[in-house]
N, C-alpha and C positions, 0 to 999 in steps of 0.2 A: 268831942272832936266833931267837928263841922262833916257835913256832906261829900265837901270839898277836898279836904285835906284826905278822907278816907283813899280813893283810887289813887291817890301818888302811894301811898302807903302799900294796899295792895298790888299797885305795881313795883313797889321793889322785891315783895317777895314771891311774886309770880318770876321775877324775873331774874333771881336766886334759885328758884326750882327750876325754871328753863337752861340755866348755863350747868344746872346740874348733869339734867339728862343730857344736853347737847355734847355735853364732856363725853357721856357713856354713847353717845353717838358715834361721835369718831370715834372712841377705843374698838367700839365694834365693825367700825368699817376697816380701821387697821388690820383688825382681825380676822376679818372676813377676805380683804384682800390678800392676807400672810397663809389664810388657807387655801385659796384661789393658786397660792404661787403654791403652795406643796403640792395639791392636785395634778397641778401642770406639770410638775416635777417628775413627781411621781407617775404621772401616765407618760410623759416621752420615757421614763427609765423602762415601763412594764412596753411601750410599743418597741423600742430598743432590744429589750433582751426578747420578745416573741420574733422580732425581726431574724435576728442572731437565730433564735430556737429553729424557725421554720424554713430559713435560708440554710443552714446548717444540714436540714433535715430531707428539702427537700431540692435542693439547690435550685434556688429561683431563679428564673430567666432574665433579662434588662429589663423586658417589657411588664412582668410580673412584680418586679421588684418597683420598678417606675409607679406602677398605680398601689402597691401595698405603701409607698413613700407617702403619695398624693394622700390616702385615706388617712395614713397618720397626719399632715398635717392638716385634712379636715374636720380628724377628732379635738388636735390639739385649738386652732380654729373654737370650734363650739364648746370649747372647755373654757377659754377663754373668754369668748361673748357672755356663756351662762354665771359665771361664779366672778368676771370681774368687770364687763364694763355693766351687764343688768345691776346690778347691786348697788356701782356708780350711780347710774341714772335716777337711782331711788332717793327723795327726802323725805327721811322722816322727821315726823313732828314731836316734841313732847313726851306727849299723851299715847303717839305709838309706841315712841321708845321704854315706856312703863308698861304698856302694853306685851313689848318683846320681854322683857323683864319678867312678866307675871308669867306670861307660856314657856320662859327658859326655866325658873324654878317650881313651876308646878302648882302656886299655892292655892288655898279655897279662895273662892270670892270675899269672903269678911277679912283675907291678910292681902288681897290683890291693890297696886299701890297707885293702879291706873285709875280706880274711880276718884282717887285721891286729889292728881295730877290735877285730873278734868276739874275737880270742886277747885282746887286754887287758881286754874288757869281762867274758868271758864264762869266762876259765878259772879267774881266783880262786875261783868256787863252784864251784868243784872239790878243793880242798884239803885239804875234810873228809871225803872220802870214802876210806877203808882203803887199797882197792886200786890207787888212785893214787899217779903219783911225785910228791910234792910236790919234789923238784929241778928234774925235769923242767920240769914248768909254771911253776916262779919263775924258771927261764933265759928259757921263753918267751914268758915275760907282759915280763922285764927288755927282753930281747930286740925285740919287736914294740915296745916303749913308745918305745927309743931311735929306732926308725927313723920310729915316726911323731911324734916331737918335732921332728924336723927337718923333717918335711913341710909344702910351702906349703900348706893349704888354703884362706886366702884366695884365692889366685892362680885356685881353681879358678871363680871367678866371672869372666865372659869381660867385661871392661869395655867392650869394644866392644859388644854385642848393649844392655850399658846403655843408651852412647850413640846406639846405632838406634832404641831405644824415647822417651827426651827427642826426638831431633832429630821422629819421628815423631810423639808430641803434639806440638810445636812446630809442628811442618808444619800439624796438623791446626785448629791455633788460626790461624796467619797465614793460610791458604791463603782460607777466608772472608773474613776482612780486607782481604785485598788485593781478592777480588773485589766485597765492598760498597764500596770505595774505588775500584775503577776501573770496575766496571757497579754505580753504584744504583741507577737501575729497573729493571735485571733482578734484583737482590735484591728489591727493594721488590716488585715483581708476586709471582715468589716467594714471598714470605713473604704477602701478601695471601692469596693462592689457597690457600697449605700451612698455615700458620697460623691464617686468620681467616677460610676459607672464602668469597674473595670469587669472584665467575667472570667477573672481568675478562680480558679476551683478551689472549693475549701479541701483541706487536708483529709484522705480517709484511708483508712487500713487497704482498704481498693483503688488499686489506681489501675484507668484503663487510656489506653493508646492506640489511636487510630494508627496503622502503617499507611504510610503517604500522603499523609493530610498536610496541607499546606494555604495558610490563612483561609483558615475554616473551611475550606474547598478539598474537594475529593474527583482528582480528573481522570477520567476512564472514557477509552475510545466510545464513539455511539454506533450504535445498533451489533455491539457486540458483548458475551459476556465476562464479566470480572470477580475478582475473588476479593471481598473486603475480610480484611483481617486485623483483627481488635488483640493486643496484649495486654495483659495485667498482669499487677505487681500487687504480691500479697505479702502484709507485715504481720498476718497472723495465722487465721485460717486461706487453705487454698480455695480460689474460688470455682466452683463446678459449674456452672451457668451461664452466658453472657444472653444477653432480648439487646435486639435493634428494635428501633421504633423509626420505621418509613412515613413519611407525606410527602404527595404532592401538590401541585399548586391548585389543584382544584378542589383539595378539603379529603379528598382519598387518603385515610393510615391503615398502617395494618403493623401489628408486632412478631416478630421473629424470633423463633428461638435460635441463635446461632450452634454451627458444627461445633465442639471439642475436638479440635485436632491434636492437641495435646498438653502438658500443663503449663496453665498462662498465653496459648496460642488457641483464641477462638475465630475462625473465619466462616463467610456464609458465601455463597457465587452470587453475586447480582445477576436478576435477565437481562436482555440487550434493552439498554432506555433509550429513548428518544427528547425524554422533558429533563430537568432538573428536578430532586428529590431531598427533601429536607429531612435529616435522620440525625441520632444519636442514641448512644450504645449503654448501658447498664450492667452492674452483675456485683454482686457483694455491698458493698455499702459505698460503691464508687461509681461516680458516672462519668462519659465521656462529652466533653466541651460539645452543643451542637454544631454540627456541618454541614455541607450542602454534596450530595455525589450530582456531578457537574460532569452530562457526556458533551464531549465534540470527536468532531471529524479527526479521525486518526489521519496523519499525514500521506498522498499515495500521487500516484505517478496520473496525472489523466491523461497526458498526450507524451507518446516520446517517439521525437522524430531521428532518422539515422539518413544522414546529406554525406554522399560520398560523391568526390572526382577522380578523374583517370581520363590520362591522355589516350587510352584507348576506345574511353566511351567519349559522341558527339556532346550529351548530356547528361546533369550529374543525376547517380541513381540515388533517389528520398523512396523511405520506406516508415511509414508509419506503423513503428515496430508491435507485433502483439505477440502473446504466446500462441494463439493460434496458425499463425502465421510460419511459424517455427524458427530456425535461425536465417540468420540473414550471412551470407556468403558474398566476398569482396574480395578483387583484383589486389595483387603486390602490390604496395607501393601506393597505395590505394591512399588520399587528403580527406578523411574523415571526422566530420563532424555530429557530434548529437548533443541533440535540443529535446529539454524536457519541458516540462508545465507542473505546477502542482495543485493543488485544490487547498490549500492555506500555504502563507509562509510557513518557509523552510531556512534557518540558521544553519547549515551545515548538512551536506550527503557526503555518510562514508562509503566510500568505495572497497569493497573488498577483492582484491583479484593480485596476483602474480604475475598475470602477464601485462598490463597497463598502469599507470598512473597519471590518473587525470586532474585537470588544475581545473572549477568549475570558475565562469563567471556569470555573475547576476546584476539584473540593475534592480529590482524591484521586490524578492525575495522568494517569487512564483517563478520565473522563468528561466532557466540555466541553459548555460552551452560550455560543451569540451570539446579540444579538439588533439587528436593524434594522427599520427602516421602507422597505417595498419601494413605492417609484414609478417605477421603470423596471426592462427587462428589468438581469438582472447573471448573470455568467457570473464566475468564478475559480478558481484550484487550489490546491488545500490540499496541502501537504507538513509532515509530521511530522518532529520531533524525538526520538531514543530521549533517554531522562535518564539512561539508564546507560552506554551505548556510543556513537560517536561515530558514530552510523548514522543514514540517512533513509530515510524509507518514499518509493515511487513518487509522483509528483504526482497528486493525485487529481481530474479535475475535476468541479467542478459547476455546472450553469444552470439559473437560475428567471428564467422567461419571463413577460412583460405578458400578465395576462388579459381583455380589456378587456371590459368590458361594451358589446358591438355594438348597434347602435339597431336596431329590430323591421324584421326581415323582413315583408313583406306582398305578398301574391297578389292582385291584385282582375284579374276577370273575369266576365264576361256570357255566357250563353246563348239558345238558339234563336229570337235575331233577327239582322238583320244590321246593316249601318251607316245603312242608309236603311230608314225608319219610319213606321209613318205617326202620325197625331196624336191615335189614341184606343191607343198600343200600350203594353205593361204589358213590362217589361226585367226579366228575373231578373237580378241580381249576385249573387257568391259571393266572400267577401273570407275570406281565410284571412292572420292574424297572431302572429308570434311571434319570442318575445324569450327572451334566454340567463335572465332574471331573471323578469321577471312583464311585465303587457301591463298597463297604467294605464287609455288611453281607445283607442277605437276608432270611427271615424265616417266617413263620406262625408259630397259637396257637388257640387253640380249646379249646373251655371251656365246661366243664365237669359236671354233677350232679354225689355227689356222693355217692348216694343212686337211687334206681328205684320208688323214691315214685311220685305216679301217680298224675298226676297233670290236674287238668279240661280242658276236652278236647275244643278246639277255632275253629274256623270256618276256613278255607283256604284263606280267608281276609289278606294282607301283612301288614297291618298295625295294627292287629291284635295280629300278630306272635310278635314284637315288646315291646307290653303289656307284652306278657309271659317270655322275659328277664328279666324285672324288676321284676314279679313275684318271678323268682327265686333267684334272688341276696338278694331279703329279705326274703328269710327261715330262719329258726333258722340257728345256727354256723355247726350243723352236716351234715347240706345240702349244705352248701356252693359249690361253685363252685370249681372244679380243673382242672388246665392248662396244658395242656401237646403242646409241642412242637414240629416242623416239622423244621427243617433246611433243610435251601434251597439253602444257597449258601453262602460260605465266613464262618471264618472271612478272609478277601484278604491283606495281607501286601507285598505291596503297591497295594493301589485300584486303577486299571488301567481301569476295563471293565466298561463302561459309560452304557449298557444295558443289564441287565438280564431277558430273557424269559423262565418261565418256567411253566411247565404243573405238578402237583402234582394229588395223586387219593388216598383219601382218606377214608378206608373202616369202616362203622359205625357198621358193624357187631362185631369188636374187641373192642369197647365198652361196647358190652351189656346193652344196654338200652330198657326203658319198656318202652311202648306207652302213649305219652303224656308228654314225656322229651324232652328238648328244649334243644339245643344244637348251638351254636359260635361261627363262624371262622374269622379271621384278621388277615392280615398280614403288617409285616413290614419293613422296608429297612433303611441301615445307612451306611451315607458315611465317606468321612476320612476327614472332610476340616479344611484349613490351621489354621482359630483359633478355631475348637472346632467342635467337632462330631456334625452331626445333623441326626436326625430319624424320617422318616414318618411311621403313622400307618392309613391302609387302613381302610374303613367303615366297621362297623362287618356285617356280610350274618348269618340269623337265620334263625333254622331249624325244625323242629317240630316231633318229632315220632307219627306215628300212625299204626293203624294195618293195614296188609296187604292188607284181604278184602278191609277195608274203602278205600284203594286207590285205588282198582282195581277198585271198584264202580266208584271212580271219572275219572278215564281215561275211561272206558266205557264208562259214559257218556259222554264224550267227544268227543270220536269217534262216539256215536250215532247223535251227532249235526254235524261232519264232515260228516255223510253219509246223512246226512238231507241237508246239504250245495250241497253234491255232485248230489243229487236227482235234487234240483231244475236247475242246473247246466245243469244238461242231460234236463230236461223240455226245458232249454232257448236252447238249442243245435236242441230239435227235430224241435221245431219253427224256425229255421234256416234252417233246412230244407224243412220245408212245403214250406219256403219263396223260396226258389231256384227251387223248384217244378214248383211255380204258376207263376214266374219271366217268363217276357214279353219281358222285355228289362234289360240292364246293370246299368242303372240310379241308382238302390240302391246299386251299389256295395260298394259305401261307410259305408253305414249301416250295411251291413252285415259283412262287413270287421270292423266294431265298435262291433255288435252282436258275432262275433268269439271270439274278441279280449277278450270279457269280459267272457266268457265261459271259455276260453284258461289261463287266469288268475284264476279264482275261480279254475280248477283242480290244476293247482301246487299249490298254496296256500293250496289247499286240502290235496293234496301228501308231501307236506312239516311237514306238521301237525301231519298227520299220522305217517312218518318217528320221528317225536320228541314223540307222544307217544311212539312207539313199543320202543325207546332209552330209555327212562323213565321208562318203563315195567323191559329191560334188567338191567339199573340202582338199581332197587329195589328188583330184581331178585324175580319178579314175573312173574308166568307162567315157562315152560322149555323151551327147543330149538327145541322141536316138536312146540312148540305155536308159536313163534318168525317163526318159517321158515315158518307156514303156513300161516302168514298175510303175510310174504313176498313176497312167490311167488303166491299167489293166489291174492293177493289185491295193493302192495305196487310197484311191477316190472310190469303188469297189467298198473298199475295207469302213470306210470312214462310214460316209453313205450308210452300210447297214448298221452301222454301231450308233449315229446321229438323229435316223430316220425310221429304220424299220421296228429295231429292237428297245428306242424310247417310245414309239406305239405301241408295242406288244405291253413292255412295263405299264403305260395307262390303263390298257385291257387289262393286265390282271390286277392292279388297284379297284377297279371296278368291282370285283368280287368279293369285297371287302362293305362293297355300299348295298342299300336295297335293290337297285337296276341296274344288276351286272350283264357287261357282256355275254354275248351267247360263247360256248366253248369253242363250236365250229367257227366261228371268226377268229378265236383264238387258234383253235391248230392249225387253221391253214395260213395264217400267219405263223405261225411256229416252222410248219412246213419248207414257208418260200423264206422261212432266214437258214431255215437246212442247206436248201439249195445253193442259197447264195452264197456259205458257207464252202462248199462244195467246190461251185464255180472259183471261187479264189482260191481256195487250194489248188486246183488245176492249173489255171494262172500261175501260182507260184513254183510248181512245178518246171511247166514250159520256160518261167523266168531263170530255174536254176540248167536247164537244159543250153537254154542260151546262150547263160556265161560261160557255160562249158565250152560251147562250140568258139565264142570269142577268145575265150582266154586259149583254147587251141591255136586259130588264127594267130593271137598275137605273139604265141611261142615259135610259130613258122616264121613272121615275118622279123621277130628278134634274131634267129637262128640264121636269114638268110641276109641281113643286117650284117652281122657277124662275120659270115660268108666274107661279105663284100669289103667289111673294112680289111679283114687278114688279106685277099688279093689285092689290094692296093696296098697294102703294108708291102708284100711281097716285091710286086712290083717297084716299088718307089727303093727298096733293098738293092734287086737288079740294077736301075737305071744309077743309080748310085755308085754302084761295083762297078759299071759299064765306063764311069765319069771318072773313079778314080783310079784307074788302070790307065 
């Protein structure tokens, strides 16, 4: 055989050994790819069920579950690239795939079929080169061809590792199967949670339960505290334990063991928050869904305004109501409105109270107004609604109290007379009236006998004078009483003046009354209010006439006891002096400065006394203005004088004895001395003043008597001439 003819020859059986292995090429990429897919298989089934194990176990989060998702499909990913497209990518030759051949069965070099391969593929291009044997290489190209014609290389594919990779997809397909067909809710949650991202909780013999949880949120006033409270529910053992696990937004946890309040009821008190706080609760093999305690502003009152009218007031009265302020007090009848504010909408304030019912209006959900008509006190508590959270503000109370328009106070009172008078005597009254709103009228009324029949004289007793009212109101009809009136002020339209003082002087002499007539004063006041006049009448002042004598009698005696007071007065004064006399040392100056003190009191007391008789004299207009000026300046200016002048000097002096540079003593006793005297001196005075009256009130019993005289002889007379006319 030619040269020529040899390489067509050679290459047909190089190229009968090439489709050989190219055959076992592809069986082994089929194969390779058939392991590739059991792999794959196989790792989503093991990343599946550790999913399920560790979710199960440790219930994973959205966000834990999301990247454990990611990781599996970055394994599944590089499971992929390594075992089927690298392997793609790869061509082998021939001569490798005899190669793979020899290292899949192991055998020595002398049964290896790849040096084989190489001699039939690789020695015919060699033929043409000079200084080779071409016998050589056609024996051994003949040679290697026959022995590998007879080689299985099918066989070198291990059918069994086939069948490990079907039976292993196979597995990987039934093994879910069977478990959606014997657990489908624990598929179903599964796939939920891994799938479609729901954060339903897997089943556990522990089930725990936030109280008040509402879409993951937990609402609790701010800056105050709260009591979270966790339940579970045990299907087997009970659980003894609950932990919170606290965060907040700035990376701060910390874990709690909650209270056991009792069994399946475990609570813990939140402190007052101001942030939001990301927490959830544990305890047996159960956990609670996480949540967030979310504080806001509890609902509360910031402003609450109270706008009342009244036709009595110019201007309406607004009070910007507080508890400090205390209640708020308003006229009958009174057009009341309140206006609040709140610091978040508010859906709804219930009103608690009996005695109102209030209709609110809002335009914006912050702002409210009610309005009523106030005719009695009312008290209620307002409690808000949040309109976003299911929160209430504290009960708020408030009370608007009856302001009532009180009927006029009124003062009436008399001076420097007494209850017994005599029948020419002038009565000071002083009436002071006042009312919350204005004073309308004001007036006194004096009640009257209207006849001079002498009525049994009563004793100067005030409870006495008293009796002789009623005495007189039951006379017969012709003695009745009559009322004569004193206007004092008003009638006033419109009553504006809230206080009338006034001083009236009313003279008994324009009565003409005979001694032993009783006589009545009262006064009364009446204001303008809103529903209906009202009038106070002062307590009646009764008065008694008697004759002039009889009261001079009784103010002399009076002053005869004032100059008996004054007497012993100057006694305790001279003994104040012996004492300063005999003084050794300073040690009693407190005594003496006590022994002054009461000296120094009994004269004005004295001088005061006196001044209200001689007023009481003038009142009755008894004695003249000879008599009056002569107690005055002989006994009353005298009296004052040393009680004003000498004996508040003497008082400095012995203060004095009390400092480091006290008075000397002898400026003290002889001041002690000349208040002796002057002591003395008024008493003398008073003396010759009660000598006086004596000799006057003599006189004026002659000149009564001869008075007397005179009217019986002209009685007589006018008799005669009578008798004389009627004859």
């Amino acid at each position: 055989m030619s040269s020529v003819e040899r390489p067509s020859e050679f290459k047909v059986l190089q190229n009968m050994i090439s489709g050989k292995l190219e055959n076992v090429g592809s069986s082994l990429r089929r194969h390779t790819l058939l392991e590739a897919v059991a792999r794959i298989f196989v790792a989503i089934l093991g990343l599946a069920c550790l999913s399920l194990l560790f979710d199960w176990w440790l219930e994973l989060s959205f966000v834990a579950r999301v990247l454990c998702l990611l990781l599996g499909l970055g394994t599944v990913g590089y499971l992929i690239y390594q075992h089927v497209i690298l392997p793609l990518r790869i061509a082998l030759s021939p001569i490798e795939i005899a190669n793979l051949i020899d290292q899949s069965k192991q055998v020595s070099p002398q049964q290896a079929i790849a040096p084989r391969v190489a001699s039939v593929l690789q020695l015919p291009a060699h033929l043409s080169e000079a200084e080779q044997s071409q016998p050589m290489i056609e024996q051994a190209v003949q040679y290697n061809y026959q022995q590998l014609s007879q080689y299985p290389f099918q066989d070198s594919i291990d059918p069994r590792h086939t069948r490990h990779c079907l039976l292993a997809v196979l597995a990987a397909f039934l093994i879910p199967l069977c478990f959606i067909f014997i657990f489908p809710e624990t598929a179903r949650l599964w796939s939920q949670r891994w799938l479609l991202g729901s954060n339903e909780a897997w089943p556990r013999n522990t089930h725990l339960s936030v109280v008040g949880l509402k879409n993951g949120q937990w609402i609790i006033p701010r800056g105050e505290t709260a009591t979270l409270q966790v339940h579970t529910e045990d299907e087997e053992g009970t659980t003894e334990s609950v932990w919170l696990h606290l965060e907040s937004d700035d990376g701060e946890s910390e874990t709690i063991t909650m209270n056991r309040f009792q069994a399946g009821d475990f609570r813990y008190e939140i402190p007052p928050l101001q942030l939001p706080y990301k927490a959830y609760a544990w305890g047996g093999d159960g956990e609670s869904e996480p949540f967030e305690i979310v504080p806001i502003d509890r609902p509360r009152i910031t402003d609450l305004t109270i706008r009342a009218t009244h036709p009595r007031l110019s201007q309406p009265f607004v009070s910007h109501f507080s508890a400090s302020e205390g209640n708020v007090r308003l006229l009958p009848q009174s057009e009341v409105t309140i206006q609040l504010t709140t610091n978040v909408k508010v859906s709804q304030i219930d009103v608690d109270s009996e005695d109102v019912s209030l209709q609110w209006e809002s335009t914006d959900g912050k702002h409210f107004e009610a309005r009523w008509t106030h005719e009695k006190p009312v008290s209620f508590k307002l409690t808000l609604h949040s309109a976003e959270h299911e929160i209430n503000s504290h009960p708020r109370p408030v009370s608007i109290g009856m302001q009532p328009d009180r009927s006029p106070r009124l003062s009436f009172r008399y001076s420097g007379v007494r209850q017994r008078i005599t029948a020419k005597a002038t009565i000071p009254f002083t009436m002071i009236a006042r009312d919350d709103y204005g004073i309308r009228l004001v007036g006194m009324t004096s009640h009257l006998p209207l006849s001079g029949t002498e009525t049994k004289e009563k004793s100067d007793e005030v409870a006495k004078t008293e009796s002789a009212v009623k005495e007189t109101k039951s006379k017969t009809p012709e003695n009745k009483d009559k009322k004569k009136e004193y206007p004092v002020y008003g009638p006033a339209e419109p009553a504006v003046e809230t206080v009338i003082d006034h001083e009236q002087q009313v003279s008994i002499s324009e009565m003409k009354l005979n001694p032993g007539a009783v006589i009545t004063f009262h006064s009364y006041a009446e204001d303008d209010c809103y529903t209906g006049r009202q009038k106070t009448r002062s307590r009646q002042l009764v008065f008694r006439i008697v004759k002039p004598e009889e009261l001079f009698r009784e103010i002399l005696l009076r002053q005869q006891q004032l100059r008996s007071r004054l007497r012993k007065a100057r006694d305790q004064a001279e003994q104040l002096r012996d004492d300063l006399k005999q003084a050794n040392s300073l040690d009693q100056a407190a005594d003496w400065m006590r022994k002054h003190q009461l000296v120094r009191r009994e004269v004005g007391q004295v001088s005061h006394a006196l001044n209200g008789s001689v007023e009481e004299m003038k009142l009755n207009q008894l004695g003249g203005e000879e008599t009056y000026q002569l107690i005055s300046q002989t006994v009353l200016k005298p009296l004052q004088n040393l009680h004003e002048r000498e004996m508040e000097r003497q008082r400095q002096s012995l203060e004095t004895l009390r400092t480091e540079t006290p008075d000397s003593t002898e400026t003290m006793e002889a001041r002690q001395d000349q208040i002796v005297k002057s002591l003395d001196e008024i008493l003398k005075k008073m003396a010759q003043w009660d000598s006086f009256i004596d000799v006057v009130n003599q006189l004026n019993a002659v000149i009564k008597l001869e008075q007397l005289v005179k009217e019986k002889t002209e009685e007589l007379k006018k008799k005669q001439v009578d008798s004389i006319f009627d004859k």
